[in-house]
py3Dmol code that shows the C-alpha trace and the ligand (Angstrom):
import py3Dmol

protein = """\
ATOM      1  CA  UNK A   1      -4.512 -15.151 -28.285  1.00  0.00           C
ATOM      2  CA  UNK A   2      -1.051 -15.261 -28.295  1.00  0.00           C
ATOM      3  CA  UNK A   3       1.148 -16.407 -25.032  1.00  0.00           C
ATOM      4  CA  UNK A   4       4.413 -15.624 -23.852  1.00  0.00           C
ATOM      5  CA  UNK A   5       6.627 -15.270 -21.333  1.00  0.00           C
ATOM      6  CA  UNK A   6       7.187 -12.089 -19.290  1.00  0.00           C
ATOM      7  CA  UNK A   7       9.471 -11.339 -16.712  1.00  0.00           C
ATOM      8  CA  UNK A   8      10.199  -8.984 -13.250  1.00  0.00           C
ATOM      9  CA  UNK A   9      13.193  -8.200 -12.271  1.00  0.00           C
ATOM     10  CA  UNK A  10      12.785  -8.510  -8.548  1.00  0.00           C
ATOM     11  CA  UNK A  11      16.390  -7.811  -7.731  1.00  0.00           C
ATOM     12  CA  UNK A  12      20.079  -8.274  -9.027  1.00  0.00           C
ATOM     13  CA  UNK A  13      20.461 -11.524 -10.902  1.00  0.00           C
ATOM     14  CA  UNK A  14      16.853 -12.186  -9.577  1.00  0.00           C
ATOM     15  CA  UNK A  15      13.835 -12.256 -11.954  1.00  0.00           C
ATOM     16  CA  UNK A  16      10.243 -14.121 -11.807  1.00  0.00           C
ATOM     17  CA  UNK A  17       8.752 -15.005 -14.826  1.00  0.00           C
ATOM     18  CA  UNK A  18       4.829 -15.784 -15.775  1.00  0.00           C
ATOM     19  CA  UNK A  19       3.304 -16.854 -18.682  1.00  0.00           C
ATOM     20  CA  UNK A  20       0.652 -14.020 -19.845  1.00  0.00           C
ATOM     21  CA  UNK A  21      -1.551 -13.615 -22.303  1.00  0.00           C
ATOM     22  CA  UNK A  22      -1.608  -9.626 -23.161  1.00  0.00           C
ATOM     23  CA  UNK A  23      -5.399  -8.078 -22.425  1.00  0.00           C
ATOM     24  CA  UNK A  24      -4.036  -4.148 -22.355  1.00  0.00           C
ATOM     25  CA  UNK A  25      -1.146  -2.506 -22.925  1.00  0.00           C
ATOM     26  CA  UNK A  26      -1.158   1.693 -22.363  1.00  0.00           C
ATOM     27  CA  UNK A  27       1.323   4.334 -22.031  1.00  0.00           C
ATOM     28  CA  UNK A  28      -0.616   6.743 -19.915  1.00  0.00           C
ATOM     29  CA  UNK A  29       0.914  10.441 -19.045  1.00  0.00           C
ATOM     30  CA  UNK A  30       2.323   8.586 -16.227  1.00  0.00           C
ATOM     31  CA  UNK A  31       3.533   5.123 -16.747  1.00  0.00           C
ATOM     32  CA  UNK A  32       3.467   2.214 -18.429  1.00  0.00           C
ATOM     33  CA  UNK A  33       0.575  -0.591 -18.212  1.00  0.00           C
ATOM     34  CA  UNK A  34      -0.070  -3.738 -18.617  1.00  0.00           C
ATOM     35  CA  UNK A  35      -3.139  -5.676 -17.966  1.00  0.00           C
ATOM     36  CA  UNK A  36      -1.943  -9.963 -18.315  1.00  0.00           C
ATOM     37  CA  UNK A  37      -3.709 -13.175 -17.793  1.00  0.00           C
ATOM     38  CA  UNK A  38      -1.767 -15.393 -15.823  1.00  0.00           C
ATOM     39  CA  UNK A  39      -2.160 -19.331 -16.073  1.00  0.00           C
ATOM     40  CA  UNK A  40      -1.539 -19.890 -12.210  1.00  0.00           C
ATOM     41  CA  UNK A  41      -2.361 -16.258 -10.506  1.00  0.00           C
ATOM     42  CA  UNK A  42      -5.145 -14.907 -12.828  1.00  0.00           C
ATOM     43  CA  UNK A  43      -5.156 -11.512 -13.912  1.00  0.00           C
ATOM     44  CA  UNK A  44      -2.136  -9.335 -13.373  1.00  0.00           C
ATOM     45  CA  UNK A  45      -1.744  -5.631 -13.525  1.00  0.00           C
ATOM     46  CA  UNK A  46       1.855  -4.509 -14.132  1.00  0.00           C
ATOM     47  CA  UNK A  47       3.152  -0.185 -13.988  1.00  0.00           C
ATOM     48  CA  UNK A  48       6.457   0.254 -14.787  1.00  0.00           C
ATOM     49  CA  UNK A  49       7.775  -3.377 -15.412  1.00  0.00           C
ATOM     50  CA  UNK A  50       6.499  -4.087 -11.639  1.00  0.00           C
ATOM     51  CA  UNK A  51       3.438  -6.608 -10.595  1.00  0.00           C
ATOM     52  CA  UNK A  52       1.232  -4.456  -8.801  1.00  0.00           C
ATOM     53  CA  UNK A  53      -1.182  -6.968  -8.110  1.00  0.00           C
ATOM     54  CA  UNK A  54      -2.986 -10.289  -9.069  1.00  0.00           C
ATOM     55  CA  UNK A  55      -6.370 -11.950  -8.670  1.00  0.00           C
ATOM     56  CA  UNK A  56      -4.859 -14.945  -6.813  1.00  0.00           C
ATOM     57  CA  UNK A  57      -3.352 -13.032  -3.895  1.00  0.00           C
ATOM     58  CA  UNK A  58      -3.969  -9.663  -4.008  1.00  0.00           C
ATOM     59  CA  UNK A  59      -6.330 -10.067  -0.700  1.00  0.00           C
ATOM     60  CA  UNK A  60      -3.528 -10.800   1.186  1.00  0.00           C
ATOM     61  CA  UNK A  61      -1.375  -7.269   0.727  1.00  0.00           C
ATOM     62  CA  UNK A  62      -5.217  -5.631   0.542  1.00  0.00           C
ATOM     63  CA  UNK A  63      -6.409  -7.285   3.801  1.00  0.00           C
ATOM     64  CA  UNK A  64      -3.509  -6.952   6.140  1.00  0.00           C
ATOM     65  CA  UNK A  65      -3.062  -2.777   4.930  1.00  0.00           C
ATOM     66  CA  UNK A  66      -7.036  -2.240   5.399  1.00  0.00           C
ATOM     67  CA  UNK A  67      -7.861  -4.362   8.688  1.00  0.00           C
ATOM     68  CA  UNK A  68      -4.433  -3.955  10.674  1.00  0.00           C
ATOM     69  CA  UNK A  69      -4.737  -0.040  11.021  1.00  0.00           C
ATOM     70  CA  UNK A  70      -8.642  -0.561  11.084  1.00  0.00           C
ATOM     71  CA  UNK A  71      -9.353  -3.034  13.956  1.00  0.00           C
ATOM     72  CA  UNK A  72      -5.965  -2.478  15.862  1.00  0.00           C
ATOM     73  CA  UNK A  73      -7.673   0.519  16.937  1.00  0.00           C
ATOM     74  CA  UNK A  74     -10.132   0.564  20.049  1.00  0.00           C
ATOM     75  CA  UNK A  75     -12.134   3.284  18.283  1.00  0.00           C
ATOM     76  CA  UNK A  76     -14.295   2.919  15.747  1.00  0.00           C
ATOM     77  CA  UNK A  77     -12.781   4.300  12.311  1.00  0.00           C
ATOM     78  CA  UNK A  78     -15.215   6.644  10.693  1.00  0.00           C
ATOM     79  CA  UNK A  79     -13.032   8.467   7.975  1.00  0.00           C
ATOM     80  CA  UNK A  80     -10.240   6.491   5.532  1.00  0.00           C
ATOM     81  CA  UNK A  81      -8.327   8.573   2.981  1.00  0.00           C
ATOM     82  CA  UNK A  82      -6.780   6.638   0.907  1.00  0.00           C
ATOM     83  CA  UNK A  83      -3.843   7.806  -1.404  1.00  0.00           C
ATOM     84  CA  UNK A  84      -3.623   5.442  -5.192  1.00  0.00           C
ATOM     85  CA  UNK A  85      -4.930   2.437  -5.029  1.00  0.00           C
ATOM     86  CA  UNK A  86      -6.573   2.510  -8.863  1.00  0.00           C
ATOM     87  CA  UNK A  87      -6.797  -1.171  -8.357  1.00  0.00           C
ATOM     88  CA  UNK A  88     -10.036  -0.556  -5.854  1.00  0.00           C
ATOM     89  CA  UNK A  89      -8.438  -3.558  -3.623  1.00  0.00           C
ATOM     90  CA  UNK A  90      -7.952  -1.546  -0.651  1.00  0.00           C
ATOM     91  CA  UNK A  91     -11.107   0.501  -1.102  1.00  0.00           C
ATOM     92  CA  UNK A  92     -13.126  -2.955  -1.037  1.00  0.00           C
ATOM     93  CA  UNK A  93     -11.467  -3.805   1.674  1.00  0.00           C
ATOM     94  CA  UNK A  94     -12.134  -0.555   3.486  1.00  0.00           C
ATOM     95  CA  UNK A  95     -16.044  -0.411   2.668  1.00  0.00           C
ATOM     96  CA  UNK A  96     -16.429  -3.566   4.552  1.00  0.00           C
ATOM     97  CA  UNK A  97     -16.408  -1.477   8.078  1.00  0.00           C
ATOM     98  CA  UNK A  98     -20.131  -0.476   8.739  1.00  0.00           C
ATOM     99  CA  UNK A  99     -18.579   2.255  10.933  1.00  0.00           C
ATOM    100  CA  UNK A 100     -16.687   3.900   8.241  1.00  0.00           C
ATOM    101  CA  UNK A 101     -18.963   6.739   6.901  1.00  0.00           C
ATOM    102  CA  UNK A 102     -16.630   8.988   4.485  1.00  0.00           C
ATOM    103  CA  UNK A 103     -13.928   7.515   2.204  1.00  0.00           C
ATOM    104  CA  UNK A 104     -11.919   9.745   0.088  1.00  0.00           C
ATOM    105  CA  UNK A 105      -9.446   8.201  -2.364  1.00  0.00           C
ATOM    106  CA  UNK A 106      -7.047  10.235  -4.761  1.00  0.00           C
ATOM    107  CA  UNK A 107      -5.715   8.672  -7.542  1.00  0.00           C
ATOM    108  CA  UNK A 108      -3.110   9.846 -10.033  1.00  0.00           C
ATOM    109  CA  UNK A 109      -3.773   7.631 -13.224  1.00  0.00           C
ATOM    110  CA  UNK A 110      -7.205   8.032 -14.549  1.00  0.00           C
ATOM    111  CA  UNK A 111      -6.459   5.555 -16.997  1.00  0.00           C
ATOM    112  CA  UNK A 112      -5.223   2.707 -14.580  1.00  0.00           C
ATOM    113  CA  UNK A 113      -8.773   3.051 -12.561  1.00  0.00           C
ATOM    114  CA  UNK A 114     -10.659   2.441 -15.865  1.00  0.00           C
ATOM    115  CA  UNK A 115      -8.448  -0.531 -17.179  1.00  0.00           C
ATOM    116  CA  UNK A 116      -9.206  -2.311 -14.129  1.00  0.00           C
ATOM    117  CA  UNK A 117     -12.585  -1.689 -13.747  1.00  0.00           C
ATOM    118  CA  UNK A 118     -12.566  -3.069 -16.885  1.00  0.00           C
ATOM    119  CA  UNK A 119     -10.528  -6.415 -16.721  1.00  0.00           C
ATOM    120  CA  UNK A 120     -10.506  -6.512 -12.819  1.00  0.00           C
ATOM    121  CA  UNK A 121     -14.563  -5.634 -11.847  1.00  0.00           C
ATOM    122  CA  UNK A 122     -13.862  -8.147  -9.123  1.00  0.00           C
ATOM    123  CA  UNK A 123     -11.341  -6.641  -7.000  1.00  0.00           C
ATOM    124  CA  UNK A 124     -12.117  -2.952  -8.685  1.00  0.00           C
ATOM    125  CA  UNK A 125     -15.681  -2.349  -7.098  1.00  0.00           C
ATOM    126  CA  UNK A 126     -16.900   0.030  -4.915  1.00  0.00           C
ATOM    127  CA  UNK A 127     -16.623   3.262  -6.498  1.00  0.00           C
ATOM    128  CA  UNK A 128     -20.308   3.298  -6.715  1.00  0.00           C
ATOM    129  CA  UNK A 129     -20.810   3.370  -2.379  1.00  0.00           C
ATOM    130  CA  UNK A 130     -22.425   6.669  -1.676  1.00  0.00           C
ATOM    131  CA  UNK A 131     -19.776   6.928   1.474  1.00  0.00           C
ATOM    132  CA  UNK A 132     -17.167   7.069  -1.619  1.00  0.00           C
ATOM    133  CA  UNK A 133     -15.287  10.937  -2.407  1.00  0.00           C
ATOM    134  CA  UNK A 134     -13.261   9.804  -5.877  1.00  0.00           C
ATOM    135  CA  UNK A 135     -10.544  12.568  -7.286  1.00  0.00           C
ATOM    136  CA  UNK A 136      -8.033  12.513  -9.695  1.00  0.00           C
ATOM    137  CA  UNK A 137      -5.172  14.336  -8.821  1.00  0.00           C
ATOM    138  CA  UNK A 138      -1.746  14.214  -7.232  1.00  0.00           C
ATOM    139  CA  UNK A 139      -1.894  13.060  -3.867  1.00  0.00           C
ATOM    140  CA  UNK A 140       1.282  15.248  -2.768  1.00  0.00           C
ATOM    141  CA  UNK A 141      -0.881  18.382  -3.653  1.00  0.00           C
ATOM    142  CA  UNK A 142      -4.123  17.127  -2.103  1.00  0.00           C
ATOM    143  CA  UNK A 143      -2.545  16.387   1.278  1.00  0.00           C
ATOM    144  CA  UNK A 144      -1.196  19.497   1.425  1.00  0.00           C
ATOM    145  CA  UNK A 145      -4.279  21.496   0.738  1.00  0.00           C
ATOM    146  CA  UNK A 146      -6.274  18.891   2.977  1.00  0.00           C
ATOM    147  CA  UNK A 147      -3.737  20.544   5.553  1.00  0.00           C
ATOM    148  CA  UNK A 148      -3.978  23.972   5.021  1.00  0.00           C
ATOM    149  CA  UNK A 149      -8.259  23.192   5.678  1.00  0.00           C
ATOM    150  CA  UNK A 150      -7.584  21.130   8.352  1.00  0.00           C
ATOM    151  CA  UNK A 151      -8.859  18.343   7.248  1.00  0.00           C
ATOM    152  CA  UNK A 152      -8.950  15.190   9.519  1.00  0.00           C
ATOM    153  CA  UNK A 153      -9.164  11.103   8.637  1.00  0.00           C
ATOM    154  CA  UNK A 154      -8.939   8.768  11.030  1.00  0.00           C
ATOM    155  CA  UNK A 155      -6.683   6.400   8.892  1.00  0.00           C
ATOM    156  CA  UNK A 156      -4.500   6.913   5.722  1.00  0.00           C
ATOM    157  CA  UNK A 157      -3.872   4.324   3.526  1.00  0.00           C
ATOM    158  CA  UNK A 158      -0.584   4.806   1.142  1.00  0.00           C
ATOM    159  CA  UNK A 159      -1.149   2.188  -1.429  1.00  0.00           C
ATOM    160  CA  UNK A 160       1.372   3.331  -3.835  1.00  0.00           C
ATOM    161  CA  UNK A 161       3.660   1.979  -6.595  1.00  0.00           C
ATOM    162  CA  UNK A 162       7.530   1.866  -5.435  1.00  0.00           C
ATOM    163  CA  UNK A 163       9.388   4.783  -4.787  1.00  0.00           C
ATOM    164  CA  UNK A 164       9.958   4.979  -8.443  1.00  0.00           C
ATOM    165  CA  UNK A 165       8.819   6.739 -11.051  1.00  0.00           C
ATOM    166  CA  UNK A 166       5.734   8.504 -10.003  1.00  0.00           C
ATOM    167  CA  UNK A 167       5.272   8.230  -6.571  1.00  0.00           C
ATOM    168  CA  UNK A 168       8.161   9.802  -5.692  1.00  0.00           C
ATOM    169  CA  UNK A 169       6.703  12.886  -4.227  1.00  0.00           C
ATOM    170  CA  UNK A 170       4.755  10.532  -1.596  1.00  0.00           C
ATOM    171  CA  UNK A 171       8.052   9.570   0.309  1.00  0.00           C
ATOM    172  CA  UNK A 172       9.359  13.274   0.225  1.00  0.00           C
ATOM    173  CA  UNK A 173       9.511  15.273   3.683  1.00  0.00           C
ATOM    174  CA  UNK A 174       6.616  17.642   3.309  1.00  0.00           C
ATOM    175  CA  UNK A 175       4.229  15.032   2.444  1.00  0.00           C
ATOM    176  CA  UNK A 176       4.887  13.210   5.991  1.00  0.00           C
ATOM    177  CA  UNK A 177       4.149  16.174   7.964  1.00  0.00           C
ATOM    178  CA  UNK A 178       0.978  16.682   6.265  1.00  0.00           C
ATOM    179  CA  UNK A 179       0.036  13.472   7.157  1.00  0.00           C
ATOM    180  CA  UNK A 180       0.604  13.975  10.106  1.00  0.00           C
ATOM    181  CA  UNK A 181      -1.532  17.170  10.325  1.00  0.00           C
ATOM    182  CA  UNK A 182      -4.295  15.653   8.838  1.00  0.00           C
ATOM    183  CA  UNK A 183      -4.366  12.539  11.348  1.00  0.00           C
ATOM    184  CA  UNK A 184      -7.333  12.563  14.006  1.00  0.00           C
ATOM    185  CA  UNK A 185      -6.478  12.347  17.691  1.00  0.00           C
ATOM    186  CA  UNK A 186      -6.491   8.818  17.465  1.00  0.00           C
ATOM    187  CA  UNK A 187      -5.437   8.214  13.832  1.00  0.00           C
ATOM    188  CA  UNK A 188      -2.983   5.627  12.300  1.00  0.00           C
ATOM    189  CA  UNK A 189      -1.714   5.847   9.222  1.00  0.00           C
ATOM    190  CA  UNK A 190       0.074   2.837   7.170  1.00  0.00           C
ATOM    191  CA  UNK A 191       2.835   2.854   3.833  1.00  0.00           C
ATOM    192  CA  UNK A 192       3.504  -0.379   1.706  1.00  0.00           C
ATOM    193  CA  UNK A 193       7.099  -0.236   2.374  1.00  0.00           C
ATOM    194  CA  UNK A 194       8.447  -2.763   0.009  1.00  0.00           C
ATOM    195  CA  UNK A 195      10.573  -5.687   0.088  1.00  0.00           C
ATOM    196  CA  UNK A 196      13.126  -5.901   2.901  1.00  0.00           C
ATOM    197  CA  UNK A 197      14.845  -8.768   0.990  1.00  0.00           C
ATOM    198  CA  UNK A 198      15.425  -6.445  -2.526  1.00  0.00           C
ATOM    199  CA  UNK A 199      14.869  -2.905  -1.533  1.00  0.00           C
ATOM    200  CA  UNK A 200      16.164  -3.278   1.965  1.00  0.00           C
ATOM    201  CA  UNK A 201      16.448   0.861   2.719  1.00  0.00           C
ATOM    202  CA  UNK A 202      12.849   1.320   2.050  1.00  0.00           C
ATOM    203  CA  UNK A 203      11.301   0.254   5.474  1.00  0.00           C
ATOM    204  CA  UNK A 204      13.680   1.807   7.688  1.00  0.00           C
ATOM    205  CA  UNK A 205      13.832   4.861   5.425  1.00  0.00           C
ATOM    206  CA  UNK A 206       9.693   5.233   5.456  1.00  0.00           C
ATOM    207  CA  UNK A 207       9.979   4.712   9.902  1.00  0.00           C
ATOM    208  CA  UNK A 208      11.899   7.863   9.906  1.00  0.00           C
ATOM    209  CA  UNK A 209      10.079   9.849   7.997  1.00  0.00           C
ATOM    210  CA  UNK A 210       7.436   8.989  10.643  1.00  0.00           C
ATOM    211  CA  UNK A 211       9.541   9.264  13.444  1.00  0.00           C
ATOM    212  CA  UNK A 212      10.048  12.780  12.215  1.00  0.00           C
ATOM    213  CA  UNK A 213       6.188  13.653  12.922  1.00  0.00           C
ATOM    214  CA  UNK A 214       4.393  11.170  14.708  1.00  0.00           C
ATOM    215  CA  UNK A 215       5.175   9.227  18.491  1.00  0.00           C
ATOM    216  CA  UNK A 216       4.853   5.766  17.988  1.00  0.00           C
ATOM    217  CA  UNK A 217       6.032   3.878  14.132  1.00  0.00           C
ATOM    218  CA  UNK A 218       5.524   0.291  14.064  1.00  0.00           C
ATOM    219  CA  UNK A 219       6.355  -2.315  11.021  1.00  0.00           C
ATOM    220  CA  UNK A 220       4.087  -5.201   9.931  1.00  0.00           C
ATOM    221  CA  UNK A 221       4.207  -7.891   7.338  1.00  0.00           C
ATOM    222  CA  UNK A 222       2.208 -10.017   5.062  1.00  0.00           C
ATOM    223  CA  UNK A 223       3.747 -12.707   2.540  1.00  0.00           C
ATOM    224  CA  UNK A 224       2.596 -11.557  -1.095  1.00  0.00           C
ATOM    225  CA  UNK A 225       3.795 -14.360  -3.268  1.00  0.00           C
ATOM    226  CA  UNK A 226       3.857 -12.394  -6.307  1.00  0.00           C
ATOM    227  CA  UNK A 227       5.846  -9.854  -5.139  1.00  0.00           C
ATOM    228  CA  UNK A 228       9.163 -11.946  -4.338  1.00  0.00           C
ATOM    229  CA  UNK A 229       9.237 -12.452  -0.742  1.00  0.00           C
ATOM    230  CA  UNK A 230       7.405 -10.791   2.722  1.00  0.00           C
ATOM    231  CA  UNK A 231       6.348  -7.396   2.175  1.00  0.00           C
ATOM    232  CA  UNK A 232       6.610  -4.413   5.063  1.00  0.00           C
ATOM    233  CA  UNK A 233       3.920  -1.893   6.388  1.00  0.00           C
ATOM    234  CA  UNK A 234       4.991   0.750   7.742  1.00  0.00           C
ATOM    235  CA  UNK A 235       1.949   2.289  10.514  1.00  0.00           C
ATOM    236  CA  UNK A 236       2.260   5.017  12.893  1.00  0.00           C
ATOM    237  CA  UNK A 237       0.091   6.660  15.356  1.00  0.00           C
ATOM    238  CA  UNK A 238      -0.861  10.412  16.107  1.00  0.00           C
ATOM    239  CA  UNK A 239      -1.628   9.100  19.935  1.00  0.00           C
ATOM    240  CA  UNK A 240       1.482   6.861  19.992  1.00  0.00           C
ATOM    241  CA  UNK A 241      -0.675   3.540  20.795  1.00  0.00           C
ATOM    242  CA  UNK A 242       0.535   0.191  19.327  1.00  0.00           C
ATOM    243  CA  UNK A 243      -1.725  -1.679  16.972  1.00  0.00           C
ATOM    244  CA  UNK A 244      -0.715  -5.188  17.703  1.00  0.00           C
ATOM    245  CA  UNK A 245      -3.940  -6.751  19.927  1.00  0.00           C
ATOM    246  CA  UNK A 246      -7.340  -6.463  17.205  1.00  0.00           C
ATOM    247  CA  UNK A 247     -10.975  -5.758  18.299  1.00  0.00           C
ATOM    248  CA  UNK A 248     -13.642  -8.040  17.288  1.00  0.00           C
ATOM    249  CA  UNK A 249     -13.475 -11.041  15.313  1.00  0.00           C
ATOM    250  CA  UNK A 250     -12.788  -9.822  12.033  1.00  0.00           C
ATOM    251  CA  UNK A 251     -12.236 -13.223   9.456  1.00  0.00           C
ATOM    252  CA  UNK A 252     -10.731 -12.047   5.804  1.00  0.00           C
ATOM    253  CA  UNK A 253      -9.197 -14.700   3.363  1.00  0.00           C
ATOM    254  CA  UNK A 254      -5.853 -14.065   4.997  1.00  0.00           C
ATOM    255  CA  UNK A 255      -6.571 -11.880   8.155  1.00  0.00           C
ATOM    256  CA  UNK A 256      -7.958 -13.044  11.226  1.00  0.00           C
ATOM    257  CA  UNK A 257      -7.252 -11.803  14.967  1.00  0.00           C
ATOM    258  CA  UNK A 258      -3.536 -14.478  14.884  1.00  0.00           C
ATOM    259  CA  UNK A 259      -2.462 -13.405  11.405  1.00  0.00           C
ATOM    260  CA  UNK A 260      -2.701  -9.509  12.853  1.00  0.00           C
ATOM    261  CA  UNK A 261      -0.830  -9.936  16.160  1.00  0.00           C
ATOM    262  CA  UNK A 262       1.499 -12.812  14.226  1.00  0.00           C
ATOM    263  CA  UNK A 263       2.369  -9.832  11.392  1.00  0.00           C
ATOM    264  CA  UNK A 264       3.847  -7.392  14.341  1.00  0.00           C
ATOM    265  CA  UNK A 265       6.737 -10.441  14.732  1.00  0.00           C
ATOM    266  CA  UNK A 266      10.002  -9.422  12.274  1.00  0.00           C
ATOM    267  CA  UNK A 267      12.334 -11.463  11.735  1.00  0.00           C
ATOM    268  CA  UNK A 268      16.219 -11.004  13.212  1.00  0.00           C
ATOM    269  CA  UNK A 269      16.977  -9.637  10.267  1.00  0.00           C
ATOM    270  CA  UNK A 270      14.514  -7.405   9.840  1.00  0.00           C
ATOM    271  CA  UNK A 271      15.132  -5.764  13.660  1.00  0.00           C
ATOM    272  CA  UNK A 272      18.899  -5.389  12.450  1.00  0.00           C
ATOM    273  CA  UNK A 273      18.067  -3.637   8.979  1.00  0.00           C
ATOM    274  CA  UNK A 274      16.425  -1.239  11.414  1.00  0.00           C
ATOM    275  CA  UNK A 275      18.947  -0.892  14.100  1.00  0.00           C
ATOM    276  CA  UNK A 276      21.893  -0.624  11.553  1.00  0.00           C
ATOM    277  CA  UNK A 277      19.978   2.107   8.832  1.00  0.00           C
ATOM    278  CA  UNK A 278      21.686   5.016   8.993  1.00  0.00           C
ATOM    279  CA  UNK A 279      19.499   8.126   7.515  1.00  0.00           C
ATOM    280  CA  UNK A 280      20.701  10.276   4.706  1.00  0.00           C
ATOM    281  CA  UNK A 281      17.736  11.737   4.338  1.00  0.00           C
ATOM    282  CA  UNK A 282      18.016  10.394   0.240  1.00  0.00           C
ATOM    283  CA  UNK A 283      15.100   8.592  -0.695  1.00  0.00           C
ATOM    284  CA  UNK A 284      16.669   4.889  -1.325  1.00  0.00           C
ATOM    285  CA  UNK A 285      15.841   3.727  -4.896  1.00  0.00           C
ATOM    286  CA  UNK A 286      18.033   0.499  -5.479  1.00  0.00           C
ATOM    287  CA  UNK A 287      17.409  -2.580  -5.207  1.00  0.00           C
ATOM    288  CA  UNK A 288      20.356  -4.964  -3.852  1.00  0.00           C
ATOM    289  CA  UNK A 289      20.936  -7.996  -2.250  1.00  0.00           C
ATOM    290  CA  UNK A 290      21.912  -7.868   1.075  1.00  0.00           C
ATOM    291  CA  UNK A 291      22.158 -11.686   2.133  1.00  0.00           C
TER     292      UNK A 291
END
"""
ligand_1 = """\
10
SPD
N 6.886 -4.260 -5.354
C 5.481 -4.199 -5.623
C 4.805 -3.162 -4.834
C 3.401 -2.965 -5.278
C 2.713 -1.966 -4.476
N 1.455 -1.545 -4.995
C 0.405 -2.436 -4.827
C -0.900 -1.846 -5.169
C -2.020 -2.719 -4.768
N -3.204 -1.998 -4.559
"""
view = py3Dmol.view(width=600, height=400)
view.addModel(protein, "pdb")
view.setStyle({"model": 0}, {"cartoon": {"style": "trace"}})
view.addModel(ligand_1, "xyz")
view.setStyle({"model": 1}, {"stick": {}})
view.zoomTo()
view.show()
């Protein structure tokens, strides 16, 4: 097969390159996809011109957005909804809590989930677990009809793509407050909020659109090399108790009890993004370099 190079553009003037061999390519109804092999990270699957994940360190974005919500609580989690997430990362992740009973995932892209059950049965398992509710669908629409039932999880994962393209509708206003409806008494919900470094608006953007509907927002991060630099989680909770202290003992291949208190610390420049965002209410789509 035939290798070449392919490259990100992470930011302005800023671009990562791999070498990749080409294993899929599809233009689904939604967006584009690639499926690569990567000399030093394994297999990677690219939407939109954007790494979504590899093999060599997707555990550490999947770990630290499953277990930080999970054990940070001091009661046991029972229901997960989890919003995209074709990958199956997250759900793996999830299904490794005996106490979790009922896991409902909605997915946009059929044709994502099947590619990487395909080239990516490692990381893409699960879907088989009897505790496991699958549907295709929009995940806008679905949380607002899980609203209007009164439907209730004790944490919601938001494993989406960027606020590009089509996950838009999952950083809109309407979408937060049924979230927020749909939370259990003690329920946490947590948003990959992208790069501080390239997309600096995102994170503080994403806390107040929690502010707006829950009592307590915090921010988290975990270093995902392939993405560019430190990522941000946005969680909040319905009872407006921090996360930061973990039950039990959990070890991942990232997490452990340190990593999940360590994540809670930002940066200085993090805290200042925060303090100095002001909120128009636009959902912020550029990426720029703020150094
Ligand atoms: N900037 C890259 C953000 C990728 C977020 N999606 C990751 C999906 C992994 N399940």
């Amino acid at each position: 097969m035939t290798h070449y190079w392919w490259s990100e553009r992470v930011g302005p003037g800023f671009s990562h390159s791999y070498e990749v061999e080409l294993l899929y390519e599809e233009r689904t109804p939604f967006q584009h996809m690639f499926i690569f092999n990567t000399p030093f990270w394994g297999r990677a699957l690219v939407l939109d011109g954007v790494i979504q994940l590899t093999e060599g360190d997707e555990y550490v974005y999947h770990e630290m957005m499953v277990h930080v919500p999970i054990l940070g609580r001091d009661q046991q989690v029972r229901s997960v909804l989890i919003i995209g997430g074709a990958d199956g990362g997250a759900l793996r992740e999830v299904l490794t809590h005996e106490s979790v009973e009922r896991v409902v995932q909605v997915e946009l892209d059929k044709a994502v989930l099947k590619a990487c059950r395909k080239y990516m049965p490692e990381i893409c398992r699960g879907w088989d677990d009897p505790r496991v509710q699958l549907i295709i669908g929009d995940g806008a629409g679905y949380m607002k009809e899980a609203a209007r039932r009164g439907e209730q999880f004790d944490v919601i994962l938001l494993d989406s793509t960027d606020p590009i393209g089509p996950a838009i509708s999952l950083f809109e206003r309407p979408f937060h407050e049924d979230i927020a409806a749909c939370l259990s008494d003690h329920g946490v919900v947590v948003r990959q909020s992208g790069l501080p470094r390239t997309m600096p608006k995102v994170m503080p953007f994403v806390m107040k659109r929690f502010e707006d509907v829950l009592p307590l927002v915090q921010v988290y991060r975990a270093p995902v090399s392939v993405y560019g630099d430190e990522m941000a989680f946005v969680a909040a909770t319905k009872d407006g108790v921090a996360l930061n202290n973990p039950r039990g003992d959990h070890i991942g291949k990232f997490y452990n009890p340190g990593c999940h208190r360590a994540a809670f610390e930002l940066p200085t420049w993090w805290n200042k993004l925060i303090e100095s965002y002001e909120d128009d209410g636009q959902i912020p789509l550029e990426t720029i370099n703020i150094l």
